[in-house]
Backbone bond lengths (Angstrom), bond angles and torsions (degrees), N, CA, C in turn:
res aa  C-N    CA-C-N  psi(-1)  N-CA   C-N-CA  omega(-1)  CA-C   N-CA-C  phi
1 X - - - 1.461 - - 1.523 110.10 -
2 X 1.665 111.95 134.47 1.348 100.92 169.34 1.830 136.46 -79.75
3 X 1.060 121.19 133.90 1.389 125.14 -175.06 1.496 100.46 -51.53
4 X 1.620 98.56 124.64 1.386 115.26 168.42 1.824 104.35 -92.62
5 X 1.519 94.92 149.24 1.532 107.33 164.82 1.212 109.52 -135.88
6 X 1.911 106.57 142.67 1.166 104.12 -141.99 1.450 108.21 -102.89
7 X 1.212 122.99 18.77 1.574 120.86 -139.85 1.578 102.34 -86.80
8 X 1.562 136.14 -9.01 1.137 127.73 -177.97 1.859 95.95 -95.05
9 X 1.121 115.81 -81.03 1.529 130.42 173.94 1.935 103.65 -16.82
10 X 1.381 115.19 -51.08 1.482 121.72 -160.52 1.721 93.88 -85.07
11 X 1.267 107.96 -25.93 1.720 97.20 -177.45 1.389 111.92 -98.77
12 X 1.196 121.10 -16.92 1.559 119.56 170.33 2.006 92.04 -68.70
13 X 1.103 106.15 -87.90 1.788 116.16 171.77 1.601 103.08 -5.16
14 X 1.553 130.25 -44.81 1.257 124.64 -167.09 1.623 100.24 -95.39
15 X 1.379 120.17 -31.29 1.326 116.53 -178.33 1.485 113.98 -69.14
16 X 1.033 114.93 -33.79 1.712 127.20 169.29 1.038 94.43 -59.82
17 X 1.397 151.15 -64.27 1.468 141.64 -134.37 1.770 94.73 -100.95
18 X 1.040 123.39 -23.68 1.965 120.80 175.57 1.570 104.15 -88.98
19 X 1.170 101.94 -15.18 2.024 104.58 157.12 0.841 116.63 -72.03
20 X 1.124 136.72 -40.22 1.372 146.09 177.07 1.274 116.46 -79.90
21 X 1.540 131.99 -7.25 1.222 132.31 -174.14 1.509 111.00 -128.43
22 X 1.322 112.37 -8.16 1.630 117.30 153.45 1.459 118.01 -8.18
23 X 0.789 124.64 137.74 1.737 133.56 -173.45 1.263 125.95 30.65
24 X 1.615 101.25 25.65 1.813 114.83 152.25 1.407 112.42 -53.09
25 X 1.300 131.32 152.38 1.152 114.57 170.97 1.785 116.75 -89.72
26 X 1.131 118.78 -176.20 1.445 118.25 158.41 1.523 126.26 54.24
27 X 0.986 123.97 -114.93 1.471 126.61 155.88 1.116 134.00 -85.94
28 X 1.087 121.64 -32.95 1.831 149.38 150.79 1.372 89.67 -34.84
29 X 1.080 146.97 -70.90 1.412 126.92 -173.73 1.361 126.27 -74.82
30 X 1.738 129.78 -19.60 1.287 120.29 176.66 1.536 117.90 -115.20
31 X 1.710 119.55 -11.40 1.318 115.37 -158.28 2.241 85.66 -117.27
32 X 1.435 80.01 125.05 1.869 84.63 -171.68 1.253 108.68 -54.78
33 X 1.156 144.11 -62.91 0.882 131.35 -160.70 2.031 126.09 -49.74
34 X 1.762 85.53 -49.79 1.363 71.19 146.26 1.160 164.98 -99.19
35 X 1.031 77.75 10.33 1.696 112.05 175.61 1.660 115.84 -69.07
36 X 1.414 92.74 -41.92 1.915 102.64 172.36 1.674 107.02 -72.80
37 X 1.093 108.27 -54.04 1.373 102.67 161.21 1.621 135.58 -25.03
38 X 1.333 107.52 -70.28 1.164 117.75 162.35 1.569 122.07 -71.88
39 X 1.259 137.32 8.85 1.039 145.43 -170.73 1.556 110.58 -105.76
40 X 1.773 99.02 -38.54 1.693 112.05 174.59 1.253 110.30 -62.31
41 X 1.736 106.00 -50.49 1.753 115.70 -155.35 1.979 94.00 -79.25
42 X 0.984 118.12 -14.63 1.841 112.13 162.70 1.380 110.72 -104.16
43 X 0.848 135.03 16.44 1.591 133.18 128.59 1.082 116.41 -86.22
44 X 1.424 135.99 -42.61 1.544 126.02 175.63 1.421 111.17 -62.15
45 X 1.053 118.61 -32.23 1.733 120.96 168.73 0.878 129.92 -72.94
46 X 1.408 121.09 -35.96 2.108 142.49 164.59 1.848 87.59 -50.97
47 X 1.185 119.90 -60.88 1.809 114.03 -161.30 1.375 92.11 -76.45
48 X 0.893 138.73 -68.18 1.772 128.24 177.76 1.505 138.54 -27.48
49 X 1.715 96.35 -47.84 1.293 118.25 165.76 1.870 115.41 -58.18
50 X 1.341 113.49 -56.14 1.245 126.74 175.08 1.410 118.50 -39.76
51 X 1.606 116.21 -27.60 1.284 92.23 -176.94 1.855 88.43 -119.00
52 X 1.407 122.51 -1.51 1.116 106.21 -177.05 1.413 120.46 -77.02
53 X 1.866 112.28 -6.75 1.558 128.42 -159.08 1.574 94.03 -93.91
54 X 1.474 127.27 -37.95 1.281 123.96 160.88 1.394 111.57 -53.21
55 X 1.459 150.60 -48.00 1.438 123.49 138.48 1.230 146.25 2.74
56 X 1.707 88.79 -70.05 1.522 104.78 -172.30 1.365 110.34 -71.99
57 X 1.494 119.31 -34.63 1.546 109.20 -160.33 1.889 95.79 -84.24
58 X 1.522 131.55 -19.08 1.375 125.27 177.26 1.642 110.16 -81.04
59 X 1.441 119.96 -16.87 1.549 120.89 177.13 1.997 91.95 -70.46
60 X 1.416 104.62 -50.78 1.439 96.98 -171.05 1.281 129.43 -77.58
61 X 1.432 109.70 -11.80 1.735 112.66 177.57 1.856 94.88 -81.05
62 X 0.889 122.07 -26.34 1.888 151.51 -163.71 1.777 83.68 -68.89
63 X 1.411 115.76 -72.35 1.242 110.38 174.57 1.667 124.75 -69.40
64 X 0.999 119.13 -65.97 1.514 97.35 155.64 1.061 142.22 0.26
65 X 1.417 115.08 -59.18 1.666 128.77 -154.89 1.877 88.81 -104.54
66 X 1.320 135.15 -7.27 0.703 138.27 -164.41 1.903 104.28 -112.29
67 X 1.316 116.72 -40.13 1.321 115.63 157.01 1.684 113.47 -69.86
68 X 1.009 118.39 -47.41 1.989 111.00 174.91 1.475 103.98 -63.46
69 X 1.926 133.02 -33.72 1.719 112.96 -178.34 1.609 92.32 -74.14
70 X 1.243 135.48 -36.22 1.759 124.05 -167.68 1.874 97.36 -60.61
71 X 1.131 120.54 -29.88 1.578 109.27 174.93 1.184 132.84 -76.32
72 X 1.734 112.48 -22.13 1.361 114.48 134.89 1.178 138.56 -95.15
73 X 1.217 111.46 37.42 1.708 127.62 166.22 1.940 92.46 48.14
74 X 1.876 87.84 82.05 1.217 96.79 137.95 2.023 98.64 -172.23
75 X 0.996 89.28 173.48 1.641 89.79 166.96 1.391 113.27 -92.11
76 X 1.321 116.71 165.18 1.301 128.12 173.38 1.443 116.94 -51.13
77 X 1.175 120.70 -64.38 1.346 136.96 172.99 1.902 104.94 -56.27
78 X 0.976 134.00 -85.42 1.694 113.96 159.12 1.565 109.01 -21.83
79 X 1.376 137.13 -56.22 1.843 111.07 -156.97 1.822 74.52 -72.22
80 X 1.263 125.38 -77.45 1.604 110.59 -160.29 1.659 120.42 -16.10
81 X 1.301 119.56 -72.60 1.321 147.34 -156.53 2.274 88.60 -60.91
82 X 1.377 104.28 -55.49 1.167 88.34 156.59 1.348 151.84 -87.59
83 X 1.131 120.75 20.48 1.320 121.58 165.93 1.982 106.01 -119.35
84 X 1.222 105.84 8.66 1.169 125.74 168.89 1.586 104.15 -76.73
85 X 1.324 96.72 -55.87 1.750 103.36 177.38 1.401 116.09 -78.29
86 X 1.507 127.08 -6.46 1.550 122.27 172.93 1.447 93.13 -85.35
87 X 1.094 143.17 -40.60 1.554 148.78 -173.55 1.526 88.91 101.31
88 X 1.214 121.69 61.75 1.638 112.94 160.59 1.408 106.83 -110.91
89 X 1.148 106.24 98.60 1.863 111.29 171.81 1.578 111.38 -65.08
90 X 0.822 142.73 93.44 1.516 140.65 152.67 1.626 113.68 -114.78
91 X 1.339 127.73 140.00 0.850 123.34 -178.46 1.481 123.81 -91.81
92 X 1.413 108.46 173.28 1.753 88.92 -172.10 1.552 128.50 -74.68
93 X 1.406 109.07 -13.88 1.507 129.55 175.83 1.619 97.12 -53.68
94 X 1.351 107.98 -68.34 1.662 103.11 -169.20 1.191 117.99 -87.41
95 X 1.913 124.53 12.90 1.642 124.30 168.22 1.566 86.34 -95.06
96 X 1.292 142.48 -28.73 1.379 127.58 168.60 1.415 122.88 -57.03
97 X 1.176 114.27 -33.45 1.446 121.24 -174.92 1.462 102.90 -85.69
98 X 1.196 121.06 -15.78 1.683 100.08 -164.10 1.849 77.47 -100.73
99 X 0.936 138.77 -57.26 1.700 141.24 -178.22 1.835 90.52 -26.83
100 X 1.266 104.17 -41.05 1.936 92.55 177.15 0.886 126.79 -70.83
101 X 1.888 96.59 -51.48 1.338 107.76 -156.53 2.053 118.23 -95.34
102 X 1.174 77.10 -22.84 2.026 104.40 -170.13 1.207 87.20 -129.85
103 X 1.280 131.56 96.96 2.008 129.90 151.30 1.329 96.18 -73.42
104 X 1.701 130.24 -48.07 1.648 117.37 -157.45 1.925 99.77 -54.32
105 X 1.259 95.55 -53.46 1.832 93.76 -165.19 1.613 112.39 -74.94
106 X 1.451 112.64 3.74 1.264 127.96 171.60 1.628 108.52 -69.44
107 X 1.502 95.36 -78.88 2.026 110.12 165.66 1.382 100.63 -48.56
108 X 0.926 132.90 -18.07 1.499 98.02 179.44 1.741 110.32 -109.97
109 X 0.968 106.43 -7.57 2.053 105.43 143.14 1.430 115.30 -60.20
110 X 1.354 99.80 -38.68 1.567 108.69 -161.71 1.616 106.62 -66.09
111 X 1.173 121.33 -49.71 1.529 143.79 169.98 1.524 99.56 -59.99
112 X 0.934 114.53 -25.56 1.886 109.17 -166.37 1.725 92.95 -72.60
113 X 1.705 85.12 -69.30 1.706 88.93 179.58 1.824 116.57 -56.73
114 X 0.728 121.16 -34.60 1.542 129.00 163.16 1.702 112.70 -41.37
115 X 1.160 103.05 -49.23 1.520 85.21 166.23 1.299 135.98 -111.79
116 X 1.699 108.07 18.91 1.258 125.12 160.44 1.807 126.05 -80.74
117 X 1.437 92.62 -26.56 1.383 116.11 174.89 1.931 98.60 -72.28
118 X 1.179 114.67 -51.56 1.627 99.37 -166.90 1.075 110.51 -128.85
Protein backbone atom coordinates (compact mmCIF):
# COMPACT_ATOMS: atom_id res chain seq x y z
CA UNK A 1 0.00 0.00 0.00
CA UNK A 2 1.09 3.45 -0.75
CA UNK A 3 1.94 5.89 2.16
CA UNK A 4 -0.65 8.43 2.56
CA UNK A 5 0.15 12.04 3.76
CA UNK A 6 -2.18 13.68 5.50
CA UNK A 7 -1.65 17.33 5.32
CA UNK A 8 -4.62 18.42 2.97
CA UNK A 9 -7.58 16.02 4.40
CA UNK A 10 -6.18 16.75 8.31
CA UNK A 11 -6.17 20.60 7.67
CA UNK A 12 -9.44 21.02 6.00
CA UNK A 13 -10.89 18.46 9.13
CA UNK A 14 -9.13 21.09 11.57
CA UNK A 15 -10.34 24.17 9.70
CA UNK A 16 -13.95 22.98 9.99
CA UNK A 17 -13.64 22.26 13.60
CA UNK A 18 -11.79 26.11 14.56
CA UNK A 19 -15.00 27.36 12.59
CA UNK A 20 -16.91 26.03 14.74
CA UNK A 21 -15.05 27.14 17.75
CA UNK A 22 -14.65 30.84 16.83
CA UNK A 23 -15.06 32.95 19.88
CA UNK A 24 -14.26 30.12 22.33
CA UNK A 25 -12.26 31.58 24.70
CA UNK A 26 -8.66 30.59 25.68
CA UNK A 27 -7.64 27.35 24.45
CA UNK A 28 -11.03 26.10 23.54
CA UNK A 29 -10.68 28.19 20.63
CA UNK A 30 -7.09 27.50 19.23
CA UNK A 31 -5.62 24.16 20.64
CA UNK A 32 -7.84 21.16 18.84
CA UNK A 33 -8.23 19.08 21.08
CA UNK A 34 -9.87 21.30 23.05
CA UNK A 35 -11.37 22.76 20.83
CA UNK A 36 -13.19 19.38 19.70
CA UNK A 37 -14.13 19.04 23.03
CA UNK A 38 -15.82 22.06 23.36
CA UNK A 39 -17.14 21.95 19.95
CA UNK A 40 -19.12 18.47 20.79
CA UNK A 41 -20.52 19.72 24.25
CA UNK A 42 -22.11 23.03 22.01
CA UNK A 43 -23.56 20.88 19.67
CA UNK A 44 -25.00 18.61 22.21
CA UNK A 45 -26.62 21.69 23.69
CA UNK A 46 -27.58 23.52 20.18
CA UNK A 47 -29.83 19.91 19.60
CA UNK A 48 -31.19 19.91 23.14
CA UNK A 49 -31.88 23.45 23.35
CA UNK A 50 -33.94 23.32 20.02
CA UNK A 51 -36.47 21.34 21.18
CA UNK A 52 -36.30 22.41 24.80
CA UNK A 53 -37.12 26.34 23.61
CA UNK A 54 -40.39 24.96 22.04
CA UNK A 55 -41.19 24.23 25.78
CA UNK A 56 -40.21 27.25 26.99
CA UNK A 57 -41.97 29.58 24.66
CA UNK A 58 -45.66 27.30 25.26
CA UNK A 59 -45.02 27.36 29.33
CA UNK A 60 -44.85 31.25 28.67
CA UNK A 61 -47.61 32.02 26.20
CA UNK A 62 -49.51 29.29 28.92
CA UNK A 63 -48.72 31.99 31.49
CA UNK A 64 -49.57 34.92 29.74
CA UNK A 65 -52.85 33.95 28.47
CA UNK A 66 -53.42 32.76 31.87
CA UNK A 67 -52.61 36.15 33.73
CA UNK A 68 -54.94 38.29 30.99
CA UNK A 69 -58.13 35.19 31.50
CA UNK A 70 -57.62 35.85 35.66
CA UNK A 71 -58.51 39.67 34.66
CA UNK A 72 -61.52 38.60 33.25
CA UNK A 73 -62.33 36.32 35.95
CA UNK A 74 -61.65 33.14 34.58
CA UNK A 75 -58.87 30.60 34.73
CA UNK A 76 -56.82 29.50 32.03
CA UNK A 77 -58.13 26.15 31.77
CA UNK A 78 -62.03 27.54 31.81
CA UNK A 79 -61.16 30.44 28.91
CA UNK A 80 -59.52 27.24 26.90
CA UNK A 81 -62.25 24.58 27.53
CA UNK A 82 -64.53 27.47 26.52
CA UNK A 83 -63.60 28.62 23.48
CA UNK A 84 -62.93 25.01 22.74
CA UNK A 85 -66.71 24.67 22.91
CA UNK A 86 -67.47 27.95 20.76
CA UNK A 87 -65.21 26.23 18.01
CA UNK A 88 -62.74 29.16 18.09
CA UNK A 89 -59.43 27.65 17.02
CA UNK A 90 -56.74 30.13 17.86
CA UNK A 91 -53.70 29.05 19.03
CA UNK A 92 -51.92 29.93 22.10
CA UNK A 93 -49.00 31.86 20.40
CA UNK A 94 -51.48 34.46 19.00
CA UNK A 95 -54.11 34.44 22.30
CA UNK A 96 -50.75 35.52 24.05
CA UNK A 97 -50.07 38.22 21.83
CA UNK A 98 -53.39 39.72 21.58
CA UNK A 99 -53.70 39.50 25.87
CA UNK A 100 -50.54 42.07 25.19
CA UNK A 101 -51.07 43.51 22.39
CA UNK A 102 -55.16 43.70 21.80
CA UNK A 103 -56.79 43.14 25.54
CA UNK A 104 -60.29 44.58 23.92
CA UNK A 105 -60.48 41.48 21.35
CA UNK A 106 -58.86 39.40 24.05
CA UNK A 107 -62.07 39.99 26.71
CA UNK A 108 -64.17 39.51 24.28
CA UNK A 109 -63.01 35.74 23.59
CA UNK A 110 -62.89 35.70 27.13
CA UNK A 111 -66.74 36.52 27.54
CA UNK A 112 -67.47 34.39 24.44
CA UNK A 113 -66.08 31.37 26.17
CA UNK A 114 -67.62 32.58 29.43
CA UNK A 115 -70.83 32.04 28.26
CA UNK A 116 -70.26 28.93 26.53
CA UNK A 117 -68.91 27.46 29.67
CA UNK A 118 -72.26 28.29 31.75
Amino acid sequence: MPRVKRGFTLRQRRKRLFKLAKGFRSGRGNLYRLAKESVDRALKFAYRDRRTRKRDFRRLWIARINAAARTCDLSYSQLMFGLRRANIAVNRKILAEMAIADFPSFSRLATIAKEKIG
